[in-house]
Backbone as CSV, one residue per row, in Angstrom:
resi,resn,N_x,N_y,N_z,CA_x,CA_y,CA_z,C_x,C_y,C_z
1,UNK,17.773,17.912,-1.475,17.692,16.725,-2.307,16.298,16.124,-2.195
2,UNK,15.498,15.857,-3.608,14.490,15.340,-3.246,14.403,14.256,-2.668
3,UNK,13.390,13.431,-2.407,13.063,11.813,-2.045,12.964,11.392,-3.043
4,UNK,13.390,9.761,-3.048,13.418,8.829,-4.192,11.544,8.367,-4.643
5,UNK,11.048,8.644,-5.592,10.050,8.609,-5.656,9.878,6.496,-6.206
6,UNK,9.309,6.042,-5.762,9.036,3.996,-6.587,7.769,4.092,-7.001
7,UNK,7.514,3.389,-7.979,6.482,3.219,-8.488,5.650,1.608,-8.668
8,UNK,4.750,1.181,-8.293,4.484,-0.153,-7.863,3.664,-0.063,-8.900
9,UNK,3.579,-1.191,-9.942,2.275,-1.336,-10.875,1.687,-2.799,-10.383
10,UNK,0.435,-2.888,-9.951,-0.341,-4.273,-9.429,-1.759,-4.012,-9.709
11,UNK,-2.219,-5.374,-9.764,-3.452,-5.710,-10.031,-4.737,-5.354,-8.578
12,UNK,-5.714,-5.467,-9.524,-6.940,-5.412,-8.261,-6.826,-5.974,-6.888
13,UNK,-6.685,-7.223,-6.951,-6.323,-8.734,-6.182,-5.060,-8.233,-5.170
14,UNK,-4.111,-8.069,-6.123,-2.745,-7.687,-5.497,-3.063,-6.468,-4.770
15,UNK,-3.638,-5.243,-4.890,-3.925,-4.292,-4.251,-4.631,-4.408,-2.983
16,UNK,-5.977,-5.513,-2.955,-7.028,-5.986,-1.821,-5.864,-6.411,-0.730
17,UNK,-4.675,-7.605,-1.348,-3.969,-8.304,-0.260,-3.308,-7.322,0.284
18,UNK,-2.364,-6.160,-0.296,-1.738,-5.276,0.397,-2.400,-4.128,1.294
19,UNK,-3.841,-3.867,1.219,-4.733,-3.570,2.388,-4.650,-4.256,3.330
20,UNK,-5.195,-5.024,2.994,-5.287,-6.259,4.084,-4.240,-6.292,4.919
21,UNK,-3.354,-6.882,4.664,-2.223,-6.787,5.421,-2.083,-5.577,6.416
22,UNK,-1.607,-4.602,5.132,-1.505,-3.125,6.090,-2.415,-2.864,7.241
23,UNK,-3.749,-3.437,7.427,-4.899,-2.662,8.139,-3.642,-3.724,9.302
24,UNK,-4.300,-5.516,9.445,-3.706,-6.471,9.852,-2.622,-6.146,10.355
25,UNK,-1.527,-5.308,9.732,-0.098,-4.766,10.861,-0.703,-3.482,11.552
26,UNK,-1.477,-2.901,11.241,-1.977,-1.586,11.861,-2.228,-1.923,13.495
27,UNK,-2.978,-3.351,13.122,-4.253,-3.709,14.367,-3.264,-4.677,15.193
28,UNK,-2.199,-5.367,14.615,-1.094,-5.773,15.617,-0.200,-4.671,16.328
29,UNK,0.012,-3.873,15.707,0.664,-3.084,16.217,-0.271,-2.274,17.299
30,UNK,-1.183,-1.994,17.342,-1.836,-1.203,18.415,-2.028,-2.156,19.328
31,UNK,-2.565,-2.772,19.317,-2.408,-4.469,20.321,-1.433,-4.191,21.342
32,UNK,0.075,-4.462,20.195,0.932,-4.317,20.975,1.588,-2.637,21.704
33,UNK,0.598,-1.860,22.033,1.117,-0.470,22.245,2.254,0.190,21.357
34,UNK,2.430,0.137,20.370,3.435,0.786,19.395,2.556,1.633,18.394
35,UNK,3.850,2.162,18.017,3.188,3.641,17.136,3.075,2.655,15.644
36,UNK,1.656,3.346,15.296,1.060,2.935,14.172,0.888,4.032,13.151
37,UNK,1.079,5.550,13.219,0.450,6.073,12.530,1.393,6.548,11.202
38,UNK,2.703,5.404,10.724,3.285,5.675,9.454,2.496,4.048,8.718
39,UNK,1.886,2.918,9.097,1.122,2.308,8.731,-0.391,2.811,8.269
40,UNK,-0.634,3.991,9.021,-2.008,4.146,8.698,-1.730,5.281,7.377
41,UNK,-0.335,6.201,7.333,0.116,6.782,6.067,0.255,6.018,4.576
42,UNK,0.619,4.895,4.883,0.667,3.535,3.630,-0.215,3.379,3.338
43,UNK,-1.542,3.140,4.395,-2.836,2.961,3.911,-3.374,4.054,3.003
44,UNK,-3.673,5.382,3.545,-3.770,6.268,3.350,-3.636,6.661,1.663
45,UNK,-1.960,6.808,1.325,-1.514,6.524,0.215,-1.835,5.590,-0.804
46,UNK,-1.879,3.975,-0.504,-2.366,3.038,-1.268,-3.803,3.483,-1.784
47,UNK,-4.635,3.322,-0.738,-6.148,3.868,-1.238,-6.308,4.745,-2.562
48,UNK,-5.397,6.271,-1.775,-5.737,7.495,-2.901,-4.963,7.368,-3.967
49,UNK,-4.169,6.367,-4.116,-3.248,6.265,-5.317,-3.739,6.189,-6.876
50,UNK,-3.497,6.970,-7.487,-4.225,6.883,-8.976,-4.011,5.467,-9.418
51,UNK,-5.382,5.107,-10.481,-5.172,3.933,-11.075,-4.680,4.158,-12.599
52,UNK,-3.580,3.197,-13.179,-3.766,3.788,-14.135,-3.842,2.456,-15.040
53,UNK,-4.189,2.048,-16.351,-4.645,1.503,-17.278,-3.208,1.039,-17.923
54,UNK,-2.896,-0.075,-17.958,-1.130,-0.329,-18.808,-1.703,-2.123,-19.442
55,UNK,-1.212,-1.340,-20.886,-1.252,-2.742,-21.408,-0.018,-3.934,-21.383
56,UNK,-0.371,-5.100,-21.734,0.482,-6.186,-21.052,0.347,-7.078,-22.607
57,UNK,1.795,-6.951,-23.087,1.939,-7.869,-24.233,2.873,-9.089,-23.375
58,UNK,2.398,-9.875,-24.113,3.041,-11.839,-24.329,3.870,-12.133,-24.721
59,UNK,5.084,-12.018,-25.250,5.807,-12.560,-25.529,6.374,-14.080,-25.939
């Protein structure tokens, strides 16, 4: 059975804060001696993630 694949559509801004964060739990978590390296996979992922171009009607 495959994995459930999600798809997140966000802005520039919205993308910077969810780095942020992620690095920010990375660097608490090593602090606190715990395993970090499915945080540094999120990162990883977020970064190389294609951008893609979607238009936004008003209603």
């Amino acid at each position: 059975m495959r994995e459930k694949k999600t798809h997140i559509y966000m802005d520039s801004q919205e993308r910077t804060l969810l780095l942020h964060s992620l690095v920010e739990l990375k660097n608490q978590l090593i602090q606190q001696g715990r395993y970090w390296d499915c945080v540094d996979e999120l990162i990883f992922k977020v970064v190389n993630a294609p951008i893609k171009k979607v238009k936004i009607e008003h209603v």
